[in-house]
C-alpha positions as CSV (number, residue, x, y, z in Angstrom):
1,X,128.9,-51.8,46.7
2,X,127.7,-52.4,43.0
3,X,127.5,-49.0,42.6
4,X,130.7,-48.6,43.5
5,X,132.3,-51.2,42.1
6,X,130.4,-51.1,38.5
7,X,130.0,-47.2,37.6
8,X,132.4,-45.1,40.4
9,X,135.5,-48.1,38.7
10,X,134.6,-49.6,35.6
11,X,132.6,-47.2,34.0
12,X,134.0,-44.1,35.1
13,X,137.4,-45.5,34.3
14,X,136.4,-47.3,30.8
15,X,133.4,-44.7,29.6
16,X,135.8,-43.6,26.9
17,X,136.0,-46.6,25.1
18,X,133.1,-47.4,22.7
19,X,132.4,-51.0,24.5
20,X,128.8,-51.5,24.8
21,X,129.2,-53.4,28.1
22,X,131.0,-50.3,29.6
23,X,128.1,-48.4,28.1
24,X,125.6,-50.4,29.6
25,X,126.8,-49.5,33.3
26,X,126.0,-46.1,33.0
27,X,122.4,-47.1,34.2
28,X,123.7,-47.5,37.8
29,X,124.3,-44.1,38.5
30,X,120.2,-43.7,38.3
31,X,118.6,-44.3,41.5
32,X,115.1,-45.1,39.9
33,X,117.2,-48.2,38.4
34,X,118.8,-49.2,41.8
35,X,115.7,-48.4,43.7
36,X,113.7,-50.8,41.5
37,X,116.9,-53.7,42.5
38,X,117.1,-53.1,46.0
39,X,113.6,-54.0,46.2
40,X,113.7,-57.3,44.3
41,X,116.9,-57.7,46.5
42,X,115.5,-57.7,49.5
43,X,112.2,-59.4,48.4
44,X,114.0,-62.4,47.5
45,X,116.1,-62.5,50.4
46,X,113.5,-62.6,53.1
47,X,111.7,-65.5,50.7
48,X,115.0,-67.7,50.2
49,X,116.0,-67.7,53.7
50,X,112.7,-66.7,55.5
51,X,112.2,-70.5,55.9
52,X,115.4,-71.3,57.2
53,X,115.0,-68.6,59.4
54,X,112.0,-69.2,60.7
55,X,113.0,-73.3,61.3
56,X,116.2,-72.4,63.1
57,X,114.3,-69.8,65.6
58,X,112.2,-73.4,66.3
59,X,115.1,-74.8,67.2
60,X,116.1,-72.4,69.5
61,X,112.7,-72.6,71.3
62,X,112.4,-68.6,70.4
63,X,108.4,-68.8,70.9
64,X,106.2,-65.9,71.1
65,X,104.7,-65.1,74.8
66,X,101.0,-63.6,74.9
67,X,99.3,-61.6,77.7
68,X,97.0,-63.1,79.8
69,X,94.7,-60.4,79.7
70,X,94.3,-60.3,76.0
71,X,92.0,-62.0,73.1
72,X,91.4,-65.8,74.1
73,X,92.1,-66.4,70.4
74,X,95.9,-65.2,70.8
75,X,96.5,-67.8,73.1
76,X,96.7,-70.4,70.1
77,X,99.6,-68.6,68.8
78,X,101.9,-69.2,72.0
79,X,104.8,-70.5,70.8
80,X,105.1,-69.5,67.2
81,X,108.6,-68.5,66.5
82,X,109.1,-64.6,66.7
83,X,112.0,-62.2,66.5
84,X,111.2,-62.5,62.8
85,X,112.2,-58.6,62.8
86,X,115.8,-59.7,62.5
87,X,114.8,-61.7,58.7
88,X,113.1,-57.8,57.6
89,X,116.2,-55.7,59.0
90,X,119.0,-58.0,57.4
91,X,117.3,-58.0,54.2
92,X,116.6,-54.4,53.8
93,X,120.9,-53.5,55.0
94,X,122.0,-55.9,53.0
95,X,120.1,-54.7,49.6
96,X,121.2,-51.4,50.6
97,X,124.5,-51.9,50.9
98,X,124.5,-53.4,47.5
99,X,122.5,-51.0,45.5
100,X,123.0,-47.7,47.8
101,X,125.7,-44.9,47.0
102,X,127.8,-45.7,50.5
103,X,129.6,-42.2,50.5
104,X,125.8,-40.3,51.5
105,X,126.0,-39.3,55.0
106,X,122.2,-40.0,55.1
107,X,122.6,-43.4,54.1
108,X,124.5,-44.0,56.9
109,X,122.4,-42.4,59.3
110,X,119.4,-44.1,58.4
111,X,121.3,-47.6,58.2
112,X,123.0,-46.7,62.0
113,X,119.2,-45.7,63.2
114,X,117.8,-48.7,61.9
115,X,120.1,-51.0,63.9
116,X,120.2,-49.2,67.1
117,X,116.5,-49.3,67.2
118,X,116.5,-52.8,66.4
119,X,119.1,-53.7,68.7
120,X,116.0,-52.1,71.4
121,X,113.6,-54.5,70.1
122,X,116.0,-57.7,70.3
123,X,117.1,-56.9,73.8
124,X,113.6,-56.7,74.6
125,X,112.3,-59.6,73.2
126,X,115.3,-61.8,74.4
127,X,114.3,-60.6,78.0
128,X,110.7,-61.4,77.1
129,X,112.4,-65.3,76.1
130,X,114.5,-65.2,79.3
131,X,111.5,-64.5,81.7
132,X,108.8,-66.2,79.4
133,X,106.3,-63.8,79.9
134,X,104.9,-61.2,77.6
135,X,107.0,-58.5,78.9
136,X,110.5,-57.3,78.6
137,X,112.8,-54.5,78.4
138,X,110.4,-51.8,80.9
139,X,108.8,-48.8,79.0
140,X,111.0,-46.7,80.7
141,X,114.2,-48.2,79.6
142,X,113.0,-48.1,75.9
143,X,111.9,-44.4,76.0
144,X,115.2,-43.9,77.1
145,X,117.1,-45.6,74.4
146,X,115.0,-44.2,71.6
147,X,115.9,-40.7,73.1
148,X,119.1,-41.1,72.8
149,X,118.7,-42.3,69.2
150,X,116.8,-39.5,68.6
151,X,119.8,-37.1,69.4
152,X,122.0,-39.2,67.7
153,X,120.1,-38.4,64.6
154,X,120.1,-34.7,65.7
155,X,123.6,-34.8,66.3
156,X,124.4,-35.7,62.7
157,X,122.1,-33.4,60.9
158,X,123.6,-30.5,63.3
159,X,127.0,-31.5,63.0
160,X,126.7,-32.4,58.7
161,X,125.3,-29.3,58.7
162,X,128.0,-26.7,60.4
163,X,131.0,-28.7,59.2
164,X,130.2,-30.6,56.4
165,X,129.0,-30.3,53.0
166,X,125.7,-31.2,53.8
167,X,122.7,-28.4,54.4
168,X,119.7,-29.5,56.4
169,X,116.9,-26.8,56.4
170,X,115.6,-26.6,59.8
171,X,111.9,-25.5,58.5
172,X,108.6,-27.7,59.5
173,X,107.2,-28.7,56.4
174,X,103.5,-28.6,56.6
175,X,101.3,-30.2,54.3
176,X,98.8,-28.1,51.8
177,X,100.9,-24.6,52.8
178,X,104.1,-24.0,50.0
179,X,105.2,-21.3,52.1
180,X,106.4,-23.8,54.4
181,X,108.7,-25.6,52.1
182,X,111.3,-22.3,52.4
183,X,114.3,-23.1,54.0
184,X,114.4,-19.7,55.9
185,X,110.8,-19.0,55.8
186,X,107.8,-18.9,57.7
187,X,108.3,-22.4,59.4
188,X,111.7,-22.2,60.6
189,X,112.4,-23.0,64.1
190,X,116.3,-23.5,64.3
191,X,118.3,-26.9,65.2
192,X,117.4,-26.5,68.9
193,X,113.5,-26.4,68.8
194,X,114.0,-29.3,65.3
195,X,115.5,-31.3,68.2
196,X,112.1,-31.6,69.8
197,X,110.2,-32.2,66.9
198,X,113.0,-35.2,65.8
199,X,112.1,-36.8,69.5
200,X,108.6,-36.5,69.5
201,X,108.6,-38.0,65.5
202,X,110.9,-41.1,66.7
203,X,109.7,-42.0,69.7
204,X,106.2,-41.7,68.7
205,X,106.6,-43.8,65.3
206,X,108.9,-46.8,66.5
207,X,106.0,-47.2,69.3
208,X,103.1,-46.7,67.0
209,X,104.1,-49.4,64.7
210,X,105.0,-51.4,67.7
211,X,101.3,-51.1,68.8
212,X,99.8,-52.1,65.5
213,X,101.8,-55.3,65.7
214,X,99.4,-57.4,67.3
215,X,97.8,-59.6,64.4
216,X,99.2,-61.7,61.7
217,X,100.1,-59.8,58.4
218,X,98.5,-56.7,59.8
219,X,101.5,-54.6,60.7
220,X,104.1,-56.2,57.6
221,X,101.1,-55.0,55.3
222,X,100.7,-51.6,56.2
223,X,104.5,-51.2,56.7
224,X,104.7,-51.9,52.6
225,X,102.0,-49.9,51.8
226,X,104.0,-46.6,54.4
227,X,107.2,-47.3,52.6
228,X,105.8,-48.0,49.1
229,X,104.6,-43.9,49.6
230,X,107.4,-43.1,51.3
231,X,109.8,-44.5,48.7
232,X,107.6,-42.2,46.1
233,X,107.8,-39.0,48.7
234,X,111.8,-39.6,48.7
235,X,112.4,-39.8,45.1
236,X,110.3,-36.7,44.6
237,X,111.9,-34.3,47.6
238,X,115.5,-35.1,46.3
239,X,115.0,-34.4,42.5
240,X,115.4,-31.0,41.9
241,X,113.1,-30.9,39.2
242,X,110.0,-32.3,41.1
243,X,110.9,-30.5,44.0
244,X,110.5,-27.0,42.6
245,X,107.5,-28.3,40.7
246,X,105.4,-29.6,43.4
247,X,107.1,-26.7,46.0
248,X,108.5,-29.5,48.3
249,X,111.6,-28.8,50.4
250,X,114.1,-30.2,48.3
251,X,116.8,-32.6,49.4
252,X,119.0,-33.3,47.5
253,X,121.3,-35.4,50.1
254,X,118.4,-37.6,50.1
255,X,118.3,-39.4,46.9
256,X,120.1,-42.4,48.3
257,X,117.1,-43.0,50.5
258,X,115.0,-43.7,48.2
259,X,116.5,-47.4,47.5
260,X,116.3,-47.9,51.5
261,X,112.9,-47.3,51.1
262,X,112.5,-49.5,48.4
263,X,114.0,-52.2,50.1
264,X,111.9,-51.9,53.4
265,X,109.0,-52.4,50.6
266,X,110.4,-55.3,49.4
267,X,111.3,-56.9,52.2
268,X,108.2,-56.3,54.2
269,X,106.5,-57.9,51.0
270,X,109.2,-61.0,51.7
271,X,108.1,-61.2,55.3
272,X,104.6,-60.7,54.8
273,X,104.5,-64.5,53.0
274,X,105.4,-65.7,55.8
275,X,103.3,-63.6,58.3
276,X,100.4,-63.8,56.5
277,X,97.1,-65.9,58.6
278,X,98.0,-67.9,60.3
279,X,101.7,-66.5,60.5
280,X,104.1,-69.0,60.8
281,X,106.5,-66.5,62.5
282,X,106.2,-63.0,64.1
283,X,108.6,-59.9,63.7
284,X,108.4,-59.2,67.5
285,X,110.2,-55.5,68.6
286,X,113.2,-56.1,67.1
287,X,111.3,-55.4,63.7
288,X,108.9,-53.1,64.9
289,X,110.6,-51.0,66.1
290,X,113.1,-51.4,63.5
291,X,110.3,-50.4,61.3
292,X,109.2,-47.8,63.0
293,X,112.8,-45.8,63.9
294,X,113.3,-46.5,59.9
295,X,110.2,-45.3,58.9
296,X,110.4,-42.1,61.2
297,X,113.8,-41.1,60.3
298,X,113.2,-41.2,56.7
299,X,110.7,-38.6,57.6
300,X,113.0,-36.5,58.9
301,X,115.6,-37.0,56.4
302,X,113.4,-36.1,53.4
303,X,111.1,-33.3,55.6
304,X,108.2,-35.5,55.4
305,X,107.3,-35.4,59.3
306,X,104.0,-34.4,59.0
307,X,103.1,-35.4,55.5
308,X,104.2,-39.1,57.4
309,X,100.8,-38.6,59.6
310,X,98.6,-39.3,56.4
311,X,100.6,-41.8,55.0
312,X,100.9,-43.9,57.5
313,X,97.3,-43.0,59.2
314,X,96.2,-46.6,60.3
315,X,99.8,-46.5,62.5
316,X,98.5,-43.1,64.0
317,X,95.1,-44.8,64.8
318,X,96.5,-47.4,66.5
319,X,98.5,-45.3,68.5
320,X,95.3,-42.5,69.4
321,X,93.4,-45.6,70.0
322,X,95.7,-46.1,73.1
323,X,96.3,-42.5,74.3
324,X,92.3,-41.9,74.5
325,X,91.9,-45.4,76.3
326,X,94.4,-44.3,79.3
327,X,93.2,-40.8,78.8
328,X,89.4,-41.3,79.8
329,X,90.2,-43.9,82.0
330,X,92.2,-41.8,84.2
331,X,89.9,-38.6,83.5
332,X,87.1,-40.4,84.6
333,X,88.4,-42.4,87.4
334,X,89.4,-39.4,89.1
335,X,86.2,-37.9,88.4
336,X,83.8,-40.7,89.3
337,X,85.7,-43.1,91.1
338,X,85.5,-45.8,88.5
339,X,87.7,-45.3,85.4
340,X,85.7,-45.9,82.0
341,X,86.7,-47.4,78.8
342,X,86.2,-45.6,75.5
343,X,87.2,-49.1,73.7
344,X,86.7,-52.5,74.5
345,X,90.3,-53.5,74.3
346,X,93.3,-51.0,72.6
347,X,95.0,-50.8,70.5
348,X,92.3,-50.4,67.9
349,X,92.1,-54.0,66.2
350,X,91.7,-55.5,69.3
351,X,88.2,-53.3,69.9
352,X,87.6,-55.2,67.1
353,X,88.3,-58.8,67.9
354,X,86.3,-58.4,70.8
355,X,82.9,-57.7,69.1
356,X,83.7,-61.0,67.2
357,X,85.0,-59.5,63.7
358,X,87.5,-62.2,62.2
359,X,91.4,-62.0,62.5
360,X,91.7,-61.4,58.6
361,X,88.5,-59.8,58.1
362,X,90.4,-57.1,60.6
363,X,93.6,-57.4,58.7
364,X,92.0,-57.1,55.5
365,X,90.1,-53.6,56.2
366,X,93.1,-52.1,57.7
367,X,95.0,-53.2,54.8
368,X,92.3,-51.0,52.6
369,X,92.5,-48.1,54.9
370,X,96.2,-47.9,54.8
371,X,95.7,-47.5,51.0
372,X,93.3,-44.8,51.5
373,X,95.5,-43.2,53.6
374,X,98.7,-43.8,51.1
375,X,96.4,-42.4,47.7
376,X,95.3,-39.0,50.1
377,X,98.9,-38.6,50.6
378,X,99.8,-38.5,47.5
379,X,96.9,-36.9,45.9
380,X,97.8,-34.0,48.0
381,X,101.2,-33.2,46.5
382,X,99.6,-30.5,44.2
383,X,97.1,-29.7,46.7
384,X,99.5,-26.2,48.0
């Protein structure tokens, strides 16, 4: 909207005239400046009404439910207000919708995918509220949903691509190979095998940030640090300039995106004051999955899909953590008769809990790895 409003009117209509003012506007047309905004934006609106927020879901009696099953410590959290998800996803569409060019199909596509997978998360956690018990929505009837919001996203890049201006490449971009970053080269697979790929990257990152939610500040943290790269992965695919430089797939459609990103940075720094140890309110699956659709979509958007595997590698731990726990359970219970556990307790941080490591000494670490995994990331961009 202030894009709109303050260079598409004013200074398109007034750059003419030698006012400095008028002048002065001509710095919104540069996404690096409205990137920087939309992340104070949304930093200070999850700080001036995360408390609010947080002392109306009291009143509403919207209290966290924990599994029985799980860390005896977690039980001293039930009750602490949750569905904090919906503080995170306001903020970030609201700074985007101020700061973002609102004509950019992507833009739009990201801001659509964002809601529907939060709109999963609060439907699950209101059933969770409604039942009072840990669990909600099944795992069948969330696969489903993200499925179809995974070829709703496939739908638009098809469609933008055969009728409109837009010009998706339908090429897997594969980290440390430049030869990949062709449109038409050696890693194009066409729209209808892409379609795959878009469904296993959804599915897989909305759950896998889901998973890691399950301490406080540990999920919020590594969220910022995912987006913080990601915001620097966007800027660089959709500039021309750094795209032919560093043999990326350039996007330019994607430019807008980077200020999404940079309010999902700031927000989840916004949030994170609030979920920090001991959290005085929890994002629940309305936020991560939120998170997760947003953060997998983007990586579609900008060709990042497997470059997103580094950057947001304590997310993919998590997740492994879990698929090798059912995995050699049910290998060896139908070997031996008695299924075996390869962790104590998944997902991963709560192997850890249970050899007696400290909530934020858990926290912390994974915080450090996540920064590890952002620098590799990035140090690879010349790496080709």
């Amino acid at each position: 909207m202030i894009y709109y409003f303050l260079y598409e009117l004013l200074y398109s209509h007034f750059k003419e005239k030698d006012w400095f003012l008028i002048k002065a506007l001509n710095v919104f047309q540069y996404v690096t400046f409205r990137t920087a905004y939309a992340t104070i934006t949304a930093l200070l609106l999850s700080l001036l009404f995360g408390g609010k927020f947080i002392q109306a879901l009291r009143r509403w009696n919207v209290g966290q439910q924990i599994r029985e099953e799980g860390p005896q410590g977690h039980k001293a959290k039930r009750g602490t207000p949750t569905m904090g998800g919906v503080l995170i996803v306001g903020s970030v569409l609201i700074s985007t919708l101020i700061w973002a060019r609102l004509t950019n199909i992507y833009i739009w596509t990201i801001i659509i995918a964002t809601l529907m997978f939060a709109t999963i998360g609060f439907l699950d956690d209101y059933a969770k509220m409604a039942k009072q018990r840990s669990l909600g929505l099944t795992g069948r009837q969330k696969l489903l949903a993200q499925l179809l919001i995974a070829i709703g996203v496939w739908i638009v890049l098809f469609v933008s691509t055969k009728y409109l201006a837009s010009d998706y490449s339908w090429n897997v971009s594969i980290p440390f190979l430049k030869t990949t970053s062709e449109p038409f080269g050696i890693s194009f697979i066409g729209p209808y095998l892409y379609l795959i790929l878009i469904v296993i990257v959804l599915l897989g990152w909305s759950n896998a940030v889901n998973l890691t939610d399950g301490l406080d500040g540990l999920a919020i943290s590594v969220t910022f640090i995912a987006m913080a790269a990601m915001t620097g992965f966007t800027y660089l695919s959709s500039d021309a300039r750094w795209a032919r430089y560093l043999e990326l797939t350039h996007r330019p459609e994607a430019a807008e995106l980077t200020v999404f990103c940079g309010a999902m940075a700031g927000a989840s720094l916004g949030f994170l004051w609030y979920n920090a140890p001991p959290a005085e309110v929890f994002m629940g699956d309305v936020g991560s999955l939120a998170i997760g659709g947003a953060i997998g979509t983007v990586s579609i958007l900008t060709k990042q899909e497997f470059m997103l595997v580094m950057v947001g590698g304590v997310f993919v731990l998590e997740a492994l953590s879990v698929m090798l726990q059912v995995g050699v359970f049910k290998m060896t219970k139908r070997t031996t008769g008695t299924g075996r556990r390869l962790f104590k307790m998944t997902p991963l941080h709560h192997h850890f809990e249970m050899q007696d490591w400290k909530e934020s000494k858990i926290v912390f670490r994974f915080l450090i790895l996540a920064i590890l995994f952002a620098l590799l990331s990035l140090s690879t961009l010349k790496l080709r």
